[in-house]
C-alpha distance (Angstrom), angle and dihedral (degrees) to the residues before:
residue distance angle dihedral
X1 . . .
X2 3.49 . .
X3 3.78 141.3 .
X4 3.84 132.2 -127.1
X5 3.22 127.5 -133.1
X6 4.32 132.7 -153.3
X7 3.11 125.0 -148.4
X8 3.98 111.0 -168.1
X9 4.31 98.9 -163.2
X10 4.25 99.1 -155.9
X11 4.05 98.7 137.1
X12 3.98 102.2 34.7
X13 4.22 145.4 -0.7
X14 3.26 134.8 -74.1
X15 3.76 87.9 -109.4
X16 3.69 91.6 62.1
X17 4.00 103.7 53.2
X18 4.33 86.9 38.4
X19 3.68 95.3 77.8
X20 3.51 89.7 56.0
X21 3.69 101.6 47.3
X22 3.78 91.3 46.4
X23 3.94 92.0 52.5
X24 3.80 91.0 51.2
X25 3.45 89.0 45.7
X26 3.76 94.6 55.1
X27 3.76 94.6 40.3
X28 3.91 80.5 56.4
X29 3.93 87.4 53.1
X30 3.66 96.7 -115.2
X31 3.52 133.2 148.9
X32 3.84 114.3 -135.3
X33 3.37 137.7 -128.5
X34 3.93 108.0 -166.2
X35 3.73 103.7 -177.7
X36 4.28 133.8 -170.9
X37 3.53 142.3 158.6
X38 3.87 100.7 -129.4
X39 4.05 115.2 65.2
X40 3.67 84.4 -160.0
X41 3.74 84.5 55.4
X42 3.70 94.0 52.8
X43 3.93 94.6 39.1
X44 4.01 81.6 61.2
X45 3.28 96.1 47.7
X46 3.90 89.9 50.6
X47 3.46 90.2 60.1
X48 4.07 93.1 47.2
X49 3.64 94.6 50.8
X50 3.78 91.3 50.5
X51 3.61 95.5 43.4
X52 3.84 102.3 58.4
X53 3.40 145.8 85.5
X54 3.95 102.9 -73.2
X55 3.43 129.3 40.3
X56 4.18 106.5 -107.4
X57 3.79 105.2 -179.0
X58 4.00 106.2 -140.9
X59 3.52 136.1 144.4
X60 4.07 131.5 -159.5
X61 3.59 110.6 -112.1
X62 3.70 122.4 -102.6
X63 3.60 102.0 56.3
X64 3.47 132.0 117.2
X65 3.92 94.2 -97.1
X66 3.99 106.7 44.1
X67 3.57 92.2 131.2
X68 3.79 96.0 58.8
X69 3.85 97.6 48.7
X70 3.41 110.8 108.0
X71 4.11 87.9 -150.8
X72 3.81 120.3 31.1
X73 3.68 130.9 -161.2
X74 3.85 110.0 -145.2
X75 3.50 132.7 159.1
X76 3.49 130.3 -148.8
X77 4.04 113.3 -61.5
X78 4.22 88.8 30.7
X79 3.68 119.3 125.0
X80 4.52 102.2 -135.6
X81 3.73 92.8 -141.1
X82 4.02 81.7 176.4
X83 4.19 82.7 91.6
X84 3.98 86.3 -129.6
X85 3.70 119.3 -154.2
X86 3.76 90.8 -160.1
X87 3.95 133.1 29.3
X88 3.40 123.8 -159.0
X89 3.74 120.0 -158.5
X90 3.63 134.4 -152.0
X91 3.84 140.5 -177.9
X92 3.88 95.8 15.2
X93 3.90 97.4 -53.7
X94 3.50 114.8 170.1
X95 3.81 126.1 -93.6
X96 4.07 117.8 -169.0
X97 3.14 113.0 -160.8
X98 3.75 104.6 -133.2
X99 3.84 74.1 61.5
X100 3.61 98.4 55.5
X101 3.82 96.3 44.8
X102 4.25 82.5 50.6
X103 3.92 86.1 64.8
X104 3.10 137.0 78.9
X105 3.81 93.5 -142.2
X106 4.02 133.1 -6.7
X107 3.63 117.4 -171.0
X108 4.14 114.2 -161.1
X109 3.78 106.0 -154.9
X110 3.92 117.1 -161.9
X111 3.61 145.0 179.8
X112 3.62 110.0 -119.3
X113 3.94 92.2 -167.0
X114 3.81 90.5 58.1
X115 4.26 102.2 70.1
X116 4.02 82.7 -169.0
X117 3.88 87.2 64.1
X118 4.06 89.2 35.6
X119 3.85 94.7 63.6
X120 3.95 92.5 31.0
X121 4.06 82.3 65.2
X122 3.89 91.3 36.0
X123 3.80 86.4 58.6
X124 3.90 92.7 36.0
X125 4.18 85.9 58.0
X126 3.78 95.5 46.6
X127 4.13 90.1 46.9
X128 3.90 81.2 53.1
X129 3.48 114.9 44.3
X130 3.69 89.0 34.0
X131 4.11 83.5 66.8
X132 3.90 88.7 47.5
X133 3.64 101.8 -97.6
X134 4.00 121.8 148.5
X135 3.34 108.2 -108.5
X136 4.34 122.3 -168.0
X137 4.17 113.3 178.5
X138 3.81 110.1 -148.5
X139 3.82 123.4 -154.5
X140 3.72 140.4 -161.8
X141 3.45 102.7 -178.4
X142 3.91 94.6 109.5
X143 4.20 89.0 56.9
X144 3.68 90.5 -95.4
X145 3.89 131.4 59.1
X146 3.96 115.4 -96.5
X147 3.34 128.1 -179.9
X148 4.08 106.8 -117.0
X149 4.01 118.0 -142.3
């Protein structure tokens, strides 16, 4: 069963602290699920991931090769055919938890400016620990991410 992961953004954006999930992810031998709820969201992040410093193989899903990308972009309502070890959520997409415990890891990512997105992910970690799924909040608050107790 796997574990879920919070990640409370305070010091920088999602598009900052994605990079580095998705490398350790790969380095792990996952495939990735990175999923939204805006395709113009995902279409920019497409173009982020591509444009910086490492190379992070990913494709946007819907094209003729989703189950060979090694991350896939998906928004809500899109099947990953990439068989992803780990998801990693954004903007308040929705977790099951029959999903979670499928995976080996899911990683909720959330703006910690935005108290819409603050009590989407409170909800999102009482809807999954309530089902009996690990749970781990991650901060940044001190300038560098800890792992809060």
């Amino acid at each position: 069963m796997g574990n879920a992961l919070f990640y409370h953004l305070t010091r920088s954006p999602a598009e900052s602290l994605l990079p580095v999930l998705i490398g350790k992810s790969l380095a792990a031998g996952w495939q990735v699920e990175l999923r939204g709820t805006d395709p113009a969201r995902m279409e920019r992040l497409d173009l982020h991931l591509w444009q910086g410093d490492g190379f992070l193989p990913h494709g946007l899903a819907g094209g003729p090769h989703d189950a060979r990308q090694p991350v896939l972009l998906t928004v809500a309502g899109q099947a990953a055919a990439n068989g992803p070890a780990c998801l990693m959520a954004l903007d308040g997409s929705e977790v099951a938890p029959a999903e979670c415990q499928a995976l080996t890891r899911t990683c909720i990512i959330f703006d910690g400016g935005d108290a819409a997105a603050t009590a989407r992910a409170r909800d999102q970690w009482r809807s999954l620990t309530g089902a009996g799924v690990e749970a781990e909040y991650w901060s940044e608050e001190s300038g560098r991410w800890e792992r809060k107790r």
